[in-house]
C-alpha positions as CSV (number, residue, x, y, z in Angstrom):
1,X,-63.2,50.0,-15.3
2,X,-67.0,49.3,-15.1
3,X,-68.4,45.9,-14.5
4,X,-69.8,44.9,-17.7
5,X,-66.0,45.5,-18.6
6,X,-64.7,43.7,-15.9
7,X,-67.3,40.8,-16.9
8,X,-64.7,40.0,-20.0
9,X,-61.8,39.8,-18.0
10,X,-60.4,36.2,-18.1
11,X,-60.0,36.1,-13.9
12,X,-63.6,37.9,-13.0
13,X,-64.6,34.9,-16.1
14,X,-62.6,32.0,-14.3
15,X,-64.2,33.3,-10.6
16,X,-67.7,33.2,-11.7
17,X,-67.3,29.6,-12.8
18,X,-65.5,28.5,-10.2
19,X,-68.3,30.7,-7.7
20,X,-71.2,28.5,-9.8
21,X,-69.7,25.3,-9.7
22,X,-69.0,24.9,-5.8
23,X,-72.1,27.0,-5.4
24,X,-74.1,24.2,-6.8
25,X,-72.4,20.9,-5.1
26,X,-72.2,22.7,-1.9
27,X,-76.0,23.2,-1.8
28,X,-76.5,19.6,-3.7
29,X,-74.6,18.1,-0.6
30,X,-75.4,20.0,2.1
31,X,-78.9,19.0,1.9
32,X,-78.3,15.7,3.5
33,X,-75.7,16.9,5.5
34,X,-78.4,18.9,6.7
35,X,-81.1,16.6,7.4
36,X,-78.7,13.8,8.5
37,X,-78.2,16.5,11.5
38,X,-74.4,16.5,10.4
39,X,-73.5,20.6,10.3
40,X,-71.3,20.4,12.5
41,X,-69.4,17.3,10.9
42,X,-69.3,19.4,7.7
43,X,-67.8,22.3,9.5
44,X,-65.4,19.9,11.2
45,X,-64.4,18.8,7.5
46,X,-63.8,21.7,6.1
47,X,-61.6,22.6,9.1
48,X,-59.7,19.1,9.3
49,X,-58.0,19.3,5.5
50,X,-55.6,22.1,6.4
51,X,-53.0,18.9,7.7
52,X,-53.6,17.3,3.8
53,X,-53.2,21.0,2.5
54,X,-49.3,21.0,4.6
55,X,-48.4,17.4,3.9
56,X,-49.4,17.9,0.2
57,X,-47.3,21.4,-0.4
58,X,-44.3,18.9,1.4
59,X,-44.4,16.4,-1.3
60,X,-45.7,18.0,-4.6
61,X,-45.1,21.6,-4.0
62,X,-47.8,24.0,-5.1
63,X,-49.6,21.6,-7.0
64,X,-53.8,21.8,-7.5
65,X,-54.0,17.7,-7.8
66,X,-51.4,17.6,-5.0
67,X,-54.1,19.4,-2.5
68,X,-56.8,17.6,-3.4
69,X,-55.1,13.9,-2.8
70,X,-53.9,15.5,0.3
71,X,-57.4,17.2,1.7
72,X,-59.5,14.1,0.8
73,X,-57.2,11.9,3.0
74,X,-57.2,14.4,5.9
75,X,-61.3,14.4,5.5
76,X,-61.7,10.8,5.2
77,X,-59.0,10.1,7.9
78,X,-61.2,12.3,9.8
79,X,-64.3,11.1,9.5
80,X,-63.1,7.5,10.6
81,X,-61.5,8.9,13.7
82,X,-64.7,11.1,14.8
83,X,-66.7,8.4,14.1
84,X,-64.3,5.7,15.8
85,X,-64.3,7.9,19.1
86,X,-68.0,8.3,19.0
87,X,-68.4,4.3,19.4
88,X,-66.0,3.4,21.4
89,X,-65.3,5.9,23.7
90,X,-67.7,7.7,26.4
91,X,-67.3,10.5,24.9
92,X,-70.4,12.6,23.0
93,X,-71.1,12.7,19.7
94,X,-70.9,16.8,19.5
95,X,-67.5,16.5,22.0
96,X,-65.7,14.0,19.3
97,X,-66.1,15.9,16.9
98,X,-65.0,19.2,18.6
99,X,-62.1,17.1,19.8
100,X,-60.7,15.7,16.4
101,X,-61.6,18.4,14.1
102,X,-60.2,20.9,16.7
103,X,-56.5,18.9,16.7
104,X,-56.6,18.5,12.8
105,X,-57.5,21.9,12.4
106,X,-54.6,22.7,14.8
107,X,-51.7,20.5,12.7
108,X,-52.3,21.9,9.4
109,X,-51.9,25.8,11.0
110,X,-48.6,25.0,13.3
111,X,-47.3,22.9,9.8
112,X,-48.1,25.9,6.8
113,X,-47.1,28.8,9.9
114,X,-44.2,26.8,9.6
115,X,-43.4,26.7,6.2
116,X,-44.6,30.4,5.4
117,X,-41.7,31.1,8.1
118,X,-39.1,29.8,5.7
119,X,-40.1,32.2,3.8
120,X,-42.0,29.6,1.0
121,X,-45.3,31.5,-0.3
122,X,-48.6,29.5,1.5
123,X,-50.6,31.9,2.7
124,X,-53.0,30.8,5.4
125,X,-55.6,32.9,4.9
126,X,-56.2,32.2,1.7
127,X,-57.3,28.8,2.7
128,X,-59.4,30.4,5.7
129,X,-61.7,33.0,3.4
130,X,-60.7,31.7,-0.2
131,X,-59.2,33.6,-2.8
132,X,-61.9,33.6,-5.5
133,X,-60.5,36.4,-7.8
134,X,-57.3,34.2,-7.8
135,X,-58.7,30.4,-9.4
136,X,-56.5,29.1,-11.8
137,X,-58.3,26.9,-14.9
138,X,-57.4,23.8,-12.7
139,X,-58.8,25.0,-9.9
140,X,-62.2,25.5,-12.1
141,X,-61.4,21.7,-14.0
142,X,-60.5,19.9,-10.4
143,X,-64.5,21.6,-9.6
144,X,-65.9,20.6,-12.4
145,X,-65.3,16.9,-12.1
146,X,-66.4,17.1,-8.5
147,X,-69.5,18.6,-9.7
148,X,-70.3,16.1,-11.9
149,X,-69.0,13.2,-10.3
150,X,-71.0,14.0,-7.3
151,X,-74.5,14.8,-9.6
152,X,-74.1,11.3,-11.1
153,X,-73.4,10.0,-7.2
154,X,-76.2,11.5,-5.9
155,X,-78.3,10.4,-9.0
156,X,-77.2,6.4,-8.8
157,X,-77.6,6.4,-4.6
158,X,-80.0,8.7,-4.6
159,X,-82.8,5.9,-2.6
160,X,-80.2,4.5,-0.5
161,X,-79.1,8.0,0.8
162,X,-83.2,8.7,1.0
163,X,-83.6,6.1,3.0
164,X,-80.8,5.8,5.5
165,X,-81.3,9.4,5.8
166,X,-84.9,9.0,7.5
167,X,-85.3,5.7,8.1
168,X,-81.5,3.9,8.9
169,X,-83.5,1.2,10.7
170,X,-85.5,0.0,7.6
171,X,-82.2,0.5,5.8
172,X,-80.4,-2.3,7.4
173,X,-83.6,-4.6,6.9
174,X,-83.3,-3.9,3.3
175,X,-79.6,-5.1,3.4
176,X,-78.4,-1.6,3.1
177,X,-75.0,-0.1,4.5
178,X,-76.0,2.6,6.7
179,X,-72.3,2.9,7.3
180,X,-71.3,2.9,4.2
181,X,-73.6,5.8,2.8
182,X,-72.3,7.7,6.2
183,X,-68.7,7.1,4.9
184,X,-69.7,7.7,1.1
185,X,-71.1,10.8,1.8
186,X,-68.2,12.2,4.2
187,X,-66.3,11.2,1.1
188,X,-68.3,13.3,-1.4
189,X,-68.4,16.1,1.4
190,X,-64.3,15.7,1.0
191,X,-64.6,16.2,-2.1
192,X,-66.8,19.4,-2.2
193,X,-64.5,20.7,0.9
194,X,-61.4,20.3,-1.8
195,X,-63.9,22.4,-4.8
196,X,-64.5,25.0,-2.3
197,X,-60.6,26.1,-0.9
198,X,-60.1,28.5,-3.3
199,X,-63.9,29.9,-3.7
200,X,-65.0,30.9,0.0
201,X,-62.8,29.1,2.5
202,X,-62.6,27.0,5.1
203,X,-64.1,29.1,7.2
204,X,-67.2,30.0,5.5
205,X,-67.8,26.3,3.5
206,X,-70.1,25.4,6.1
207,X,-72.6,28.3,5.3
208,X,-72.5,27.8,1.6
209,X,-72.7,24.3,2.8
210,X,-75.9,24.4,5.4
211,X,-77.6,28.3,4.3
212,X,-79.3,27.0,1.1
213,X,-80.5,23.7,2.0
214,X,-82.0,25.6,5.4
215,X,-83.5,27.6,3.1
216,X,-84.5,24.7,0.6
217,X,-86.1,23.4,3.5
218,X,-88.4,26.5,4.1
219,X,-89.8,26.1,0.8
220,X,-90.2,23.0,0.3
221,X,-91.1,19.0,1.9
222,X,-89.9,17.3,-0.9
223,X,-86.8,15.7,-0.6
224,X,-86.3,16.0,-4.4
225,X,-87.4,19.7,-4.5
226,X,-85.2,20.6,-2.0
227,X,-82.2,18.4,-3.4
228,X,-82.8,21.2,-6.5
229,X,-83.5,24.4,-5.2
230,X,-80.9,23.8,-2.6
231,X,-78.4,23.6,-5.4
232,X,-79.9,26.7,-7.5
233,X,-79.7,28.7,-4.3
234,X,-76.3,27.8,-3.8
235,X,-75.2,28.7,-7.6
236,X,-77.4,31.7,-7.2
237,X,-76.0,32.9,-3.8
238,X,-72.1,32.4,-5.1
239,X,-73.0,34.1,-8.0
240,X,-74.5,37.0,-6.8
241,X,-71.7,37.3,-3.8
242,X,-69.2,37.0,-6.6
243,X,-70.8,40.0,-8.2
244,X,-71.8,41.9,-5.5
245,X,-67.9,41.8,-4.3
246,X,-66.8,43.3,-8.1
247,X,-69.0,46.7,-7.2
248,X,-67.6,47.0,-3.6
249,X,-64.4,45.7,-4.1
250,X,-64.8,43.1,-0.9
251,X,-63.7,39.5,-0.7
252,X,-65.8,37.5,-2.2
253,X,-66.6,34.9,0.2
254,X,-67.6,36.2,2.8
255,X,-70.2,38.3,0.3
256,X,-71.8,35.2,-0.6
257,X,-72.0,33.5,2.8
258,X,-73.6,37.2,3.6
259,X,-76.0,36.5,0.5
260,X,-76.7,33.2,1.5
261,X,-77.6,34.1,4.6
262,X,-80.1,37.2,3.3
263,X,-82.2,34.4,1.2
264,X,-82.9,32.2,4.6
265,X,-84.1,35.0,6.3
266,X,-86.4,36.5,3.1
267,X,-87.5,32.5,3.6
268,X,-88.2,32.8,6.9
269,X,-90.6,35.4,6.6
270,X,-92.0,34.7,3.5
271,X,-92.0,31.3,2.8
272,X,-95.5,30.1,1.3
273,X,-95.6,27.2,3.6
274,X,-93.5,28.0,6.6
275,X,-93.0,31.4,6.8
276,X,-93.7,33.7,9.8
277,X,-95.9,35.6,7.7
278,X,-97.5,33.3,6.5
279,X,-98.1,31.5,10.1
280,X,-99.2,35.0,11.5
281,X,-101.6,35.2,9.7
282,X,-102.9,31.4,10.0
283,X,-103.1,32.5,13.5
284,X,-105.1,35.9,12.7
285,X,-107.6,33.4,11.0
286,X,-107.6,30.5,13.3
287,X,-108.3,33.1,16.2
288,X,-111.3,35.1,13.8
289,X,-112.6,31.7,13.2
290,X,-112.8,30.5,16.9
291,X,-114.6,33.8,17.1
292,X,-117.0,33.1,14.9
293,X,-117.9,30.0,16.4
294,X,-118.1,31.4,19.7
295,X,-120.6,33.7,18.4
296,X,-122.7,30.0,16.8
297,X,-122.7,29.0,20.7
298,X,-123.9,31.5,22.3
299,X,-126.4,32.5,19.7
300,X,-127.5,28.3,19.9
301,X,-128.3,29.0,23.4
302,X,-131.2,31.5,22.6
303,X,-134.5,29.8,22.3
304,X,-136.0,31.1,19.4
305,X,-132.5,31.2,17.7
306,X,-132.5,35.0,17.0
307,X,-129.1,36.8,17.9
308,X,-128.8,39.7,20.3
309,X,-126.1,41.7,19.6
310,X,-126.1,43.2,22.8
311,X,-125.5,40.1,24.7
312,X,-122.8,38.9,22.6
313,X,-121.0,41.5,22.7
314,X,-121.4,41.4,26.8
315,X,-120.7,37.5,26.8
316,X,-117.8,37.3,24.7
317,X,-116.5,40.8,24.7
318,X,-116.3,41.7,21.2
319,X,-116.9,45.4,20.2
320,X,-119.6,46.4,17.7
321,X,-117.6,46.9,14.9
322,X,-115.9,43.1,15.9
323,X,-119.3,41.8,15.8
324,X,-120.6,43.1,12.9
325,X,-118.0,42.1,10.7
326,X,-118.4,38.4,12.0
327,X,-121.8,38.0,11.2
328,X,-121.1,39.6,7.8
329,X,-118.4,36.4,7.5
330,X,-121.5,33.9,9.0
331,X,-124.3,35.1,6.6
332,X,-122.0,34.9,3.4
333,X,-121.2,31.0,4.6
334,X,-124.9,30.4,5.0
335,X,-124.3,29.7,8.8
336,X,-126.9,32.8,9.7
337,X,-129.7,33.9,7.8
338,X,-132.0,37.8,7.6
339,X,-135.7,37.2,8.6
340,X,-138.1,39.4,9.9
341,X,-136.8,39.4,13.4
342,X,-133.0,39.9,12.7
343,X,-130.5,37.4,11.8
344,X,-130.8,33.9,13.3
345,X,-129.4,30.3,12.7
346,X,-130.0,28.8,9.7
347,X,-130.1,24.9,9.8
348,X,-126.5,24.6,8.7
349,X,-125.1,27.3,11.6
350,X,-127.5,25.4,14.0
351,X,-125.9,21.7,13.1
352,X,-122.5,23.8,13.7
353,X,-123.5,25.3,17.2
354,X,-124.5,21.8,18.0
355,X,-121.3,20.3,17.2
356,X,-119.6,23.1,19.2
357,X,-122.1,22.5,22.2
358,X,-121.7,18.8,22.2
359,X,-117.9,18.8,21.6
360,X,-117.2,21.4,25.0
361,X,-119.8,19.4,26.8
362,X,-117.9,15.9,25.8
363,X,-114.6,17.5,26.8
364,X,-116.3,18.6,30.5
365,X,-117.5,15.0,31.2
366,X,-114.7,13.9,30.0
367,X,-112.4,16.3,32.2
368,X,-114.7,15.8,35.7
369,X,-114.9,11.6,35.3
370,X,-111.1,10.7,34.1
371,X,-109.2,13.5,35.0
372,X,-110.6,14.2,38.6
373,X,-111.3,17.7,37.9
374,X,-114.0,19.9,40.0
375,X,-116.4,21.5,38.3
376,X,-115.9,24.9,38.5
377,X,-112.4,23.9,36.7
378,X,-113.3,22.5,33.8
379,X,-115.3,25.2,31.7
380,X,-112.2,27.5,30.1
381,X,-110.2,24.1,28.8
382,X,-113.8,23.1,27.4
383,X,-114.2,26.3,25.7
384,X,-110.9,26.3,24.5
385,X,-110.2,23.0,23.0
386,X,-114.1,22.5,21.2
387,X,-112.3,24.5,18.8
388,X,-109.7,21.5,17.7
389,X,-111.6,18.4,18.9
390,X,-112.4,16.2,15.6
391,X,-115.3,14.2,15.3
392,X,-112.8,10.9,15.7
393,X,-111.6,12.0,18.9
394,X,-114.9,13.1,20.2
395,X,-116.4,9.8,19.2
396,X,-113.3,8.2,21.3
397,X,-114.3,10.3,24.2
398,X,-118.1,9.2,23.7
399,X,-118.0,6.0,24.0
400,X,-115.1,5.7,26.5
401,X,-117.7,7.6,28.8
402,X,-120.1,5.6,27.9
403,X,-122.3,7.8,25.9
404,X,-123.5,10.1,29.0
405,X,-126.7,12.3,28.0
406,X,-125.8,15.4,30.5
407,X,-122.9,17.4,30.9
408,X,-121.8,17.6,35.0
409,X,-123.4,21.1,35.2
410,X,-126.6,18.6,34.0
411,X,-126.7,20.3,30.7
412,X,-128.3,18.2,27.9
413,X,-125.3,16.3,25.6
414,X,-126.4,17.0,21.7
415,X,-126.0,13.7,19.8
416,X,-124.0,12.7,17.0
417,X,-126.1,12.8,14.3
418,X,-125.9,10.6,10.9
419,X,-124.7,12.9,8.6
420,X,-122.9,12.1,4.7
421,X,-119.1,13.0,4.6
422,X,-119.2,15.9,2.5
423,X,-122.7,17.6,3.3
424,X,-124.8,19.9,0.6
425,X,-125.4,22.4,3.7
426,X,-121.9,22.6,4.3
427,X,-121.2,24.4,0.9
428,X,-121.2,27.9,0.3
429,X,-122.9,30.4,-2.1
430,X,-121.2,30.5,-5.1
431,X,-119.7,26.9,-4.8
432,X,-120.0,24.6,-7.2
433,X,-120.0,21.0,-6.5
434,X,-121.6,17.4,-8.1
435,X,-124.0,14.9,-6.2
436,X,-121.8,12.1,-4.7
437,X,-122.4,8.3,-6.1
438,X,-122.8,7.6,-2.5
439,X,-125.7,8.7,-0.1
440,X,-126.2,7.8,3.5
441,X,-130.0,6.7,2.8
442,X,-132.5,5.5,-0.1
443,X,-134.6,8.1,1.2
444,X,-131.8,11.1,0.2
445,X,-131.6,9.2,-3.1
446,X,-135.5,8.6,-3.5
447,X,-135.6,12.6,-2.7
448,X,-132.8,13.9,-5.0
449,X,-134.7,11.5,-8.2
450,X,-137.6,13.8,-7.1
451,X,-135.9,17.1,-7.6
452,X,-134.2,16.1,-10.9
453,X,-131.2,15.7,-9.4
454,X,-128.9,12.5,-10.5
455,X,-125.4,11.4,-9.3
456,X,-122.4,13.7,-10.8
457,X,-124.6,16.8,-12.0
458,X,-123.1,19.7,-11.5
459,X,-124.9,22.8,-9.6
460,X,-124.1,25.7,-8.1
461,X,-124.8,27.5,-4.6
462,X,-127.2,30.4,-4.9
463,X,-128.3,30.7,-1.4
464,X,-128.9,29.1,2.2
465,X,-131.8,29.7,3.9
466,X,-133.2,29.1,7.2
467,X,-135.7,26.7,5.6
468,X,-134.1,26.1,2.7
469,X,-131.1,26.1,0.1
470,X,-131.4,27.4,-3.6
471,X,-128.9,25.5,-6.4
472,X,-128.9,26.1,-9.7
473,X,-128.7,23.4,-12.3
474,X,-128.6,23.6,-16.0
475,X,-130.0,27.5,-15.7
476,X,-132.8,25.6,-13.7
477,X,-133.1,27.1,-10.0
478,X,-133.7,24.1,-7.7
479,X,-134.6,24.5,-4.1
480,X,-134.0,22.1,-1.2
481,X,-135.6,22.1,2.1
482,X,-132.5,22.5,3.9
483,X,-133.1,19.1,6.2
484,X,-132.7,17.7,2.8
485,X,-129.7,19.6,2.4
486,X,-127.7,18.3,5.8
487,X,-128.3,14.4,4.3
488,X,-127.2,14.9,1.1
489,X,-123.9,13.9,0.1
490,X,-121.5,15.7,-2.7
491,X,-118.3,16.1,-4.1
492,X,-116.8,19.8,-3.7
């Protein structure tokens, strides 16, 4: 039988909804379970209803509604004892749990061993790894009401459990029942335990339960965003298990935890925000850009401002091929510029060698006179951290020094100039950008009347110069001596 024939069959039909539909409120609860730091209470859960699984069979026989009565009371009861021995016992918070859910767990297996011995059908594994190609049409109703009770739950309480999620402490100063959404949500987690018997398990709930929303997580800050994806990763992880266990003719749960499991690491490496690729190569151009600005310092040193690429390459041990591609990167960002003698500073990479210089300079004096370092330990932490120092923190460090004028090597201190937030000089060819309401001076506004230029006109980078930068406005080229250029304020 192929699978598109196996697709009509009323059990593969009845699995794939059931699959969906704990798919979805496992990954719609599990995101707070998740952030509350709670995995392992979810696990404990899952593992604690067996007891309301043996009790129920007792009194109502094989019996879908029976179960479920049953299971929640074991999972509430649960709850309220691991919480109970957490507060009032010496005992830790990870221990209690272990402790409870470990005897619960260990009841329900002695009592169904027990009543499979007499020979009475109540197969324990079937509650350990689910039996998804065996869901009955109440199985798939008793999930469907969970579903949607616990959607319209998470809808109505969806601030509360927002905010005793992150901030409990505001919570109670807001008059709100950080207990009670604790107890709430073990109850909706009882209830999504229940859904998922007969999908993947006891045994594997807790991945369905944690996998997407870890993964949600990667993806996304929002706690809304999450809340979603979480849930369509969970649908789309059950389904795809589900299917994936048709072709190879495996249980299905275990499949899906495996699928689940496939997405966080695909996540891992490639989420947008967090991934490791992503952060590799952050790193690659963090570490190009330090370059770079390395190569601004040492060029800043050199009196007539002309770079020697020779002694670069001797100072700061990059290879030729290093170097030249560097300085390609400098002169398309107008922070070098060609002239007769080679390429040199501009005025833009000379203001950003000067920040460099004063901002390791800072850090030394700051080192030698509050840290009681020598002197000959203070240059490598300098030339690391110039890199990451901010002007806030470096005006901090200014004035706690007391605005010192040399370095302890007696070096000169660069001052902090005036400069507009958002600097002309600081744009790059090709950027466009519109003259900011707000200049530092009446003489940058007196100026930029004389050039034609008015506040929010639009122009367009065509070049930085060493003496100058060339805009373009209106089809009109403009140029601006690039002094000019450093004061005048704009909106990128």
């Amino acid at each position: 039988m192929t699978i598109w024939e196996l697709l009509t069959e009323d059990w593969v039909v009845r699995g794939l909804l059931a699959s969906s539909l704990v798919g979805l409120l496992l990954g719609l609860l599990g995101t707070f379970i998740v952030l509350r730091n709670m995995s392992l209470i979810g696990d404990a859960l899952a593992h604690s209803i067996l007891p309301g699984v043996y009790v129920a069979f007792v009194l109502f026989g094989y019996l879908t509604i029976g179960f479920f009565i049953g299971s929640v009371i074991a999972g509430v009861l649960t709850a309220i004892l691991i919480t109970w021995v957490q507060h009032n016992s010496d005992t830790k918070n990870d221990a209690a749990i272990g402790i409870i859910f470990t005897a619960m767990f260990a009841i329900g297996v002695i009592g169904i061993s027990h009543i499979s011995s007499t020979g009475v059908h109540l197969d324990l594994k079937d509650f350990l790894v689910g039996t998804t190609l065996g869901v009955s049409n109440e199985d798939i109703y008793l999930s469907l009401g969970i579903t949607i009770y616990s959607i319209i739950s998470i809808i109505i309480f969806y601030r509360p459990l927002f905010i005793t999620t992150f901030q409990p402490t505001i919570a109670d100063t807001m008059g709100i029942s950080v207990k009670s959404m604790h107890y709430f949500l073990m109850l909706l987690l009882s209830f999504a335990v229940v859904a998922s018997l007969r999908t993947v398990g006891l045994i594997l709930v807790v991945a369905m339960l944690v996998t997407p929303p870890s993964t949600a997580l990667l993806v996304s800050n929002s706690l809304k965003r999450v809340v979603i994806i979480s849930a369509l990763l969970g649908t789309f992880n059950c389904l795809v298990g589900f299917l994936l266990a048709l072709v190879f003719n495996v249980p299905p749960g275990p499949l899906m935890a495996v699928v689940a499991t496939t997405f966080y690491f695909l996540a891992v490496l490639f989420s947008p925000q967090k991934g490791l690729i992503k952060k590799y190569f952050e790193k690659k151009r963090q570490g190009s850009k330090i370059e770079r600005e390395d190569i601004l310092r040492q060029a800043i040193r050199n009196p007539n401002g002309i770079l020697s690429n020779s002694v670069i390459m001797e100072r700061l041990g990059f290879s030729e091929t290093k170097l030249t591609r560097h300085l390609k990167r400098l002169l398309a960002n107008g922070l070098l510029t060609q002239t007769e003698g080679g390429l040199s500073l501009s005025l833009k990479g000379k203001e950003k060698g000067e920040e460099l210089v004063r901002a390791h300079r800072l850090w030394e004096s700051y080192q030698v006179k509050t840290m009681g370092l020598q002197e000959e330990q203070i240059h490598d932490e300098a030339d690391r951290l110039e890199h990451f120092l901010t002007d806030e923190m470096l005006d901090e460090v200014d004035a706690k020094l007391g605005f010192p004028t040399a370095d302890p090597h007696g070096s000169p201190i660069p001052k902090k100039k005036l400069k507009p937030i958002n600097p002309l000089l600081k744009l790059k060819p090709k950027q466009t950008a519109q003259i900011s309401k707000n200049q530092i001076s009446d003489w940058v506004e007196s100026e930029l009347w004389e050039l034609g230029l008015l506040p929010d006109n639009l122009f367009t980078i065509v070049s930085i110069g060493t003496e100058d930068v060339t805009i373009r406005r209106d089809q009109k080229k403009i140029k601006i001596p690039a002094l000019l250029a450093s004061q005048i304020n704009v909106n990128p």
